[in-house]
C-alpha positions in Angstrom: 0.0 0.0 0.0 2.7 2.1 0.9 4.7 1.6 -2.3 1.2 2.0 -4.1 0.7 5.7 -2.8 4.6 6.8 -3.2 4.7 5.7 -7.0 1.4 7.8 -6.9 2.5 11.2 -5.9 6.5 10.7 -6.2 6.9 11.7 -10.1 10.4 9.9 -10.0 8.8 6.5 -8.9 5.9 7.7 -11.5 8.0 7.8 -14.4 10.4 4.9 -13.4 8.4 2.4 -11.7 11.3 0.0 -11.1 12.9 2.7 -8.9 12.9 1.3 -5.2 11.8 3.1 -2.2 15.5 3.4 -0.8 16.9 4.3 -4.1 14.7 7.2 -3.7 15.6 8.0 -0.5 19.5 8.0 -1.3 18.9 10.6 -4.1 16.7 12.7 -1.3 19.8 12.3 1.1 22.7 13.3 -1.9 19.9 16.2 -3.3 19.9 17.4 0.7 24.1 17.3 1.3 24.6 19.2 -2.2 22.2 21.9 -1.0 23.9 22.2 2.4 27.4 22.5 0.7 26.4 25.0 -2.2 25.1 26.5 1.3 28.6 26.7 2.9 30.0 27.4 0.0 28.3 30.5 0.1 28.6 31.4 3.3 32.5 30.6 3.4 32.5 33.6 0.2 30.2 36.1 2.3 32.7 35.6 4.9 35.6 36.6 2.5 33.9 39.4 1.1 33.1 40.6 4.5 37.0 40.7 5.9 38.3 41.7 2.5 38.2 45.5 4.0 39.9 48.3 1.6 41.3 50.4 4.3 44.0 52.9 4.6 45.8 54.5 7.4 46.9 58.2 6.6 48.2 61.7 7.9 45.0 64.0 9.1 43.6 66.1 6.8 41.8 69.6 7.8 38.8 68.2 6.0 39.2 65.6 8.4 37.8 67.5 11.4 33.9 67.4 11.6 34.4 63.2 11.2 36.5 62.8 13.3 34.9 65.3 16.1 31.7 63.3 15.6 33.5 59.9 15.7 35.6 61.2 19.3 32.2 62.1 20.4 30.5 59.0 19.8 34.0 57.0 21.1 34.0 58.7 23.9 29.8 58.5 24.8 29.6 55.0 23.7 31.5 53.7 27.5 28.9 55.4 30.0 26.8 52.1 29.5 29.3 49.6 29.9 30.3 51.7 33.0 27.2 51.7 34.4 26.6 48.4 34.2 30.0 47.7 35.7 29.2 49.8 38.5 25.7 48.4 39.2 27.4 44.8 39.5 29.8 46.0 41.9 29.1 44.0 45.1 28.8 47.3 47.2 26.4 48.9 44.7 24.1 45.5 44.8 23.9 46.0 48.7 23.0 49.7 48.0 20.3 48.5 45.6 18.5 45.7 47.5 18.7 48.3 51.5 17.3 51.2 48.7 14.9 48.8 47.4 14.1 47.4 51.0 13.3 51.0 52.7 11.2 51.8 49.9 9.1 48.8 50.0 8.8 49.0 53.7 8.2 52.9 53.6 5.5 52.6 50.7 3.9 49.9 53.4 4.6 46.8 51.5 4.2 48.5 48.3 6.4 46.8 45.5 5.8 49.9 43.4 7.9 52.3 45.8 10.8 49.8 46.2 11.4 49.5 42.2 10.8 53.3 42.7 13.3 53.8 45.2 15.9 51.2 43.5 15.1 52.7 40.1 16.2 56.3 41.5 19.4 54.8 42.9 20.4 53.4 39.5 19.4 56.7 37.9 22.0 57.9 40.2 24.7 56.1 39.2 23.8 56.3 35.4 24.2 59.9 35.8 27.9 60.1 37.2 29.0 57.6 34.9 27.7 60.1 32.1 29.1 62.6 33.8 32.4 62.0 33.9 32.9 61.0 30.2 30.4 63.4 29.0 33.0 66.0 30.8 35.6 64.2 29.8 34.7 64.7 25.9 34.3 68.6 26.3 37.6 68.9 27.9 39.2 67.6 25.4 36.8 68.5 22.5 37.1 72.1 23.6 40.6 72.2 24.4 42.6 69.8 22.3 40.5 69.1 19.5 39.4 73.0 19.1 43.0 73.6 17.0 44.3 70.1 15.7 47.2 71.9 13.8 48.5 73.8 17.0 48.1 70.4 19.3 49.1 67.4 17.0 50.7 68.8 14.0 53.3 71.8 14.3 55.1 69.9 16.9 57.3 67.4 14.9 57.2 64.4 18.0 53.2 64.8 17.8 51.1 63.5 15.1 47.6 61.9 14.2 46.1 59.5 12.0 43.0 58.9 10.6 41.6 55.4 8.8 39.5 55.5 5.6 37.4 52.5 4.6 35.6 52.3 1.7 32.1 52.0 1.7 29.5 51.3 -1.0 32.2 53.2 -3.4 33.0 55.9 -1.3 35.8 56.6 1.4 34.7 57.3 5.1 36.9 58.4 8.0 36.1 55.2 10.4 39.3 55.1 12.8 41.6 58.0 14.5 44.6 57.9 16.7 46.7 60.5 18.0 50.4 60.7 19.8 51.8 63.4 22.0 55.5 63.0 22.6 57.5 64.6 25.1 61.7 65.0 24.9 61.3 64.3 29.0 60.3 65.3 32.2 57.0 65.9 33.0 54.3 66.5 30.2 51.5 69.0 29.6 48.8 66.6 30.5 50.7 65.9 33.9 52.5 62.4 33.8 55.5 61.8 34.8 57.7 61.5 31.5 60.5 59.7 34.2 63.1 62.0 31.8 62.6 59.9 28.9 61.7 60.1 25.1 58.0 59.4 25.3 55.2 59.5 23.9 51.4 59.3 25.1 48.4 58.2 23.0 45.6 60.4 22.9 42.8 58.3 22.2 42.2 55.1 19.9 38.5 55.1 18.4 36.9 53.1 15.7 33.6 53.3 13.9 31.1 50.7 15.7 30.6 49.3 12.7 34.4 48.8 11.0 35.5 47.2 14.8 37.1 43.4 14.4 38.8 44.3 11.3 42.2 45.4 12.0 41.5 48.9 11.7 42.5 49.5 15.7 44.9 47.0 15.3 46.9 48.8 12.4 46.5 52.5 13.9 48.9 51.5 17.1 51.1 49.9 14.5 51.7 52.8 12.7 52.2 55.2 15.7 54.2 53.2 17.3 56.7 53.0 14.1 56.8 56.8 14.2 57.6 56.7 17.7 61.0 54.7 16.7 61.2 57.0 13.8 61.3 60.4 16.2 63.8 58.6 18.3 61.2 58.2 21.0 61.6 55.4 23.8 58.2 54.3 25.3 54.8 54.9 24.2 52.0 55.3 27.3 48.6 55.3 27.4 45.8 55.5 29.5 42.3 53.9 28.9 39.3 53.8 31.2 38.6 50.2 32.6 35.4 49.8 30.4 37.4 49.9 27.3 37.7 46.5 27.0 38.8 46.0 23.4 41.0 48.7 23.7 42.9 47.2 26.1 43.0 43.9 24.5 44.6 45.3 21.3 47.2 47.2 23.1 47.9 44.2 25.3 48.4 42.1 22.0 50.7 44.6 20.6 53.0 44.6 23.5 51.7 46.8 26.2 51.9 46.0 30.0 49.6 47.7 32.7 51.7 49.3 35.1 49.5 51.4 37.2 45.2 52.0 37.9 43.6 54.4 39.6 40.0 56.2 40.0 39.3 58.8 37.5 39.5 62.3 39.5 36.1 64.2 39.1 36.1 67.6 40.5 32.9 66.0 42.1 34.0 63.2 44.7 30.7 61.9 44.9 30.4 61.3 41.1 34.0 59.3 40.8 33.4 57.3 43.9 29.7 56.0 42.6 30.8 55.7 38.7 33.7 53.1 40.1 35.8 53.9 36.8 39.5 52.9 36.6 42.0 54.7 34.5 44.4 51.8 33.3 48.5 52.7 32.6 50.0 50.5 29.8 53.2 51.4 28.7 55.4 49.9 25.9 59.3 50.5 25.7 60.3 50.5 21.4 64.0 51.5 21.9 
């Protein structure tokens, strides 16, 4: 019966009725692992497309600066979550949350609504150092540093700063930047202790969300680094907040070591000692 109703409606076993049942299903199985290759197949060549990334790494350009104040601004902005989120996990903070959330329940008389009220506040109140700090952060150094790029990172023959242009859909974009400040020794203008060396600090390493895991961060420290040995400089320092995670990791690959932390210093007490952020030292000597 079986065989009856598969010759019926199978149009293989229709037009060769000889064809057995598990002939039939060999051809299904060979048909399905064909499909599934032509399937990886394609997937493997999306894959190379994807990471075939025309890129290049060159001197900043003064038609450079609205990118590349847009894409500091949204480098910068981009860390108050992943700092909050780091401070709200912070066994101290969880102990704040559940005595906030606690009081409120018990002084709304067992009303669940005021302790996510209460806890809710308290959260709001760490959100907003964390923002805080790198939201003053960015207009220090946008108003300050960034307001003359020629006078800060150009004139001076030990500073310099990069910019990385990928091409997308046919056109170039400015997706990366990376600065250096180098100091002959002594004590440097941003207030580290040069330790009477040739050195040099990075200013900040940002890349496009969307160009990240492509090399682009990876080939930016690369190249200031080879100016570094090219100005006769010694060691190259920078400092990153402790939510830059992939920061860290690509300076760690290339070489760096962490050789101090400390709190970031907010005018505000209060605001540094809720936000919990870390400045990281890592350090690299080239000569």
């Amino acid at each position: 019966m079986v065989h009856k109703e598969l010759r019926q409606h199978c149009p293989i076993m229709g037009i060769c009725p000889n064809i057995s049942v598990a002939k039939v299903h060999r051809v299904s199985e060979e048909e399905r692992r064909c499909r599934a290759f032509e399937r990886e197949v394609q997937q493997a060549a999306a894959m190379v497309q994807k990471t075939s990334l025309q890129s290049v790494i060159r001197p900043y350009k003064p038609a450079d600066k609205s990118a590349i104040v847009s894409l500091f601004r949204f480098g910068i902005l981009e860390h108050v979550y992943p700092a909050f989120f780091k401070a709200m996990s912070h066994p101290d903070h969880i102990g704040v949350t559940l005595s906030v959330s606690v009081a409120g329940y018990v002084l709304g008389g067992s009303s669940y609504f005021q302790a996510v009220l209460f806890g809710g506040a308290w959260a709001c109140l760490v959100y907003y150092c964390c923002h805080e700090i790198y939201d003053s952060f960015l207009k220090m150094k946008v108003e300050v540093e960034m307001a003359d790029i020629q006078a800060k990172f150009l004139d001076n023959q030990v500073n310099h700063l990069w910019v990385a242009e990928v091409e997308v859909n046919g056109k170039w974009k400015v997706s990366g930047l990376l600065a250096v400040v180098g100091e002959k020794g002594g004590v440097s203008k941003d207030g580290w202790n040069a330790d009477d060396a040739a050195t040099a600090e990075v200013f900040q390493l940002i890349v496009s969300f969307h160009q990240r895991r492509k090399g682009l961060g990876t080939q930016l420290v690369e190249t200031a680094v080879e100016f570094c040995k090219e100005q006769g400089l010694s060691r190259v320092v920078v400092e990153i907040s402790s939510p830059q995670t992939a920061a860290i990791s690509i300076f760690r690959k290339l070489g760096f070591t962490v050789t101090s932390m400390h709190s970031y210093r907010h005018p505000n007490h209060l605001v540094s000692k809720l936000a919990r952020i870390n400045v990281i030292r890592m350090e690299k000597h080239i000569l």
